[in-house]
Steps between C-alpha positions, in 0.01 A plus 500: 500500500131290502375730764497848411348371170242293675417879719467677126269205376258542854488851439376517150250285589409676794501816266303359275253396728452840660447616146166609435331371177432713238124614435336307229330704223176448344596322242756263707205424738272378173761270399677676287137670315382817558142469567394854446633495113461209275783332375330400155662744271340398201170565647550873497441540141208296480357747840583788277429478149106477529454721736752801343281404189156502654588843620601665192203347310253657791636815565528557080115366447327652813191715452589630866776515706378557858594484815275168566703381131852528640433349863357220273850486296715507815313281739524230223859451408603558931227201490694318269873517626453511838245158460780377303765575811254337749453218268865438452574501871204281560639221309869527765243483749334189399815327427659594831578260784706711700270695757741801513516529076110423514462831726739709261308407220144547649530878506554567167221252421262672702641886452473452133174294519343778716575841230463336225103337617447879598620623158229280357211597689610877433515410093128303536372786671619746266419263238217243552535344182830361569333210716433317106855433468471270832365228244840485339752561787328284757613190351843583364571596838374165666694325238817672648442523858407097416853416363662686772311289778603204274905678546465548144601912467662426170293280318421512150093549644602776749670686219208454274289601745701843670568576092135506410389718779804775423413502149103553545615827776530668199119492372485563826637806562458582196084478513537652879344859375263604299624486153355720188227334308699457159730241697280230560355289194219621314320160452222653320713656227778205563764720520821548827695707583856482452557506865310247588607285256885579607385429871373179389820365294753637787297320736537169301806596395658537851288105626677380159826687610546430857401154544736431229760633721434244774598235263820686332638595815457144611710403200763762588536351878274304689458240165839589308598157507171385379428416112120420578457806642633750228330301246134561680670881581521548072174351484306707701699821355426359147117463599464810640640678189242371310237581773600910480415425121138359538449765775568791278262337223242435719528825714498669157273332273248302762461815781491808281636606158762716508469894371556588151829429363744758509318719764734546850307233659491235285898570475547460886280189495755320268801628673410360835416199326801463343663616824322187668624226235854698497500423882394152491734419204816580687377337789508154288798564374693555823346226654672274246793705461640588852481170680702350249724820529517492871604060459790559337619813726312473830756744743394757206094509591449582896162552538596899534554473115219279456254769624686800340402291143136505590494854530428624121254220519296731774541757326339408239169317679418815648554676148181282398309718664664783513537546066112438521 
């Protein structure tokens, strides 16, 4: 009775052998990470926001809307996602031992690298001026590209960092075409338009918003467990409140008076303004709120619902600019 079992065992293996293994997929191959689309979901919003934003304000303030104009305001945001793709698969690469997962994640790298360093030399060409903002982004982006050669991707400085540069893409953009005269500040006569005053406060607005999120989300997984943590999470959220209120004074009262009260501008001036301290407010308040929400229940807050949360919160940093 051992033998014809023993026969059935052989040929299983035999069969299993002879079986031929199943092609891995690109994301198998990376380890489990697609290299070609970033796994950072809560980095989409902060790639989006400005740049949506910057758009609208341009197109709406433009004094001309040419064909030079519009390669401008599509070379820049390809620029800016597809540098963001090469940068994400840059940091696999770095932290990759395994020659075969090195390879899968080179291409990407370089792919990416290669259209989106073309989209920028199309947007300088088109627009010269553009070259200014290198004072800003140059070091922002060697702070990041410094804490991913340190293995650091998701530090508290790399956040900072990759935050700061999303939020200024929408000056950025924004500024990218010729704008009418009225928008920019009449120094002379000290007065701004309400534009480029809502500009201004989304820009701060979204640096106030989005590095706050790198510490809340911390406190909603990576730092749950951590008391220290939430308590310098509330304190940031609590300092930046205040910070949206000096920046409206001083954007207000130290740059340029507003227009006469009661006239359309001066009405959309103080809407995005509110808009702005509206924003910030609930930021505070869900950064003390949830966490303690999310302790008592944590099966209840994946970080799917997490992100769905922050989603009003978007909305209404791009509304800064966009009530202006």
């Amino acid at each position: 009775m051992d033998a014809p079992q023993t026969t059935s065992r052989a040929k299983t293996t035999v069969a299993s052998r002879r079986k031929p293994p199943t092609r891995p997929t690109r994301t198998s191959r990376a380890g489990g990470v697609n290299p070609w689309v970033p796994n950072q979901h809560g980095a989409w919003a902060m790639l989006v926001v400005p740049i949506i934003t910057g758009w609208v304000v341009a197109i709406t303030n433009a004094a001309e809307l040419g064909a030079r104009q519009w390669v401008t305001l599509v070379a820049l945001p390809v620029a800016w996602f597809v540098g963001y793709f090469s940068f994400f698969a840059a940091g696999l690469w770095w932290k990759a031992r395994n020659p075969q997962r090195k390879a899968s994640y080179a291409k990407p790298m370089v792919v990416y690298g290669a259209i989106a360093a073309l989209c920028v030399l199309i947007a300088v060409v088109a627009r010269p001026s553009l070259l200014w903002w290198a004072v800003a982004f140059v070091p922002l982006i060697a702070v990041a590209v410094w804490e991913v050669y340190r293995n650091r991707p998701r530090s508290v400085a790399s956040g900072v960092s990759t935050t700061l540069a999303s939020a200024l893409m929408l000056p950025v953009v924004a500024t990218s075409v010729d704008l009418t005269p009225a928008f920019h500040p009449d120094m002379q006569a000290l007065r701004v338009h309400p534009a480029w005053l809502g500009m201004w406060w989304a820009t701060v607005g979204m640096v106030l918003y989005f590095v706050g999120t790198i510490f809340y989300v911390k406190t909603m997984i990576r730092e749950k467990n951590n008391p220290q943590f939430y308590r310098v999470s509330v304190g940031y959220h609590a300092v930046a409140l205040v910070v949206s209120v000096v920046a409206v004074w001083a954007l207000v009262f130290l740059v340029g008076s507003t227009p006469p009260p009661g006239t359309h501008s001066s009405i959309r001036i103080w809407v995005s303004a509110a808009v702005l301290i509206l924003m910030m407010a609930a930021a505070c308040a869900r950064a003390v709120v949830i966490p303690r929400l999310a302790h008592k229940n944590p099966r209840a807050w994946t970080p799917k619902r997490v992100g769905i949360y922050e989603v009003p919160l978007c909305v209404l940093a791009a509304a800064v600019a966009l009530v202006a």
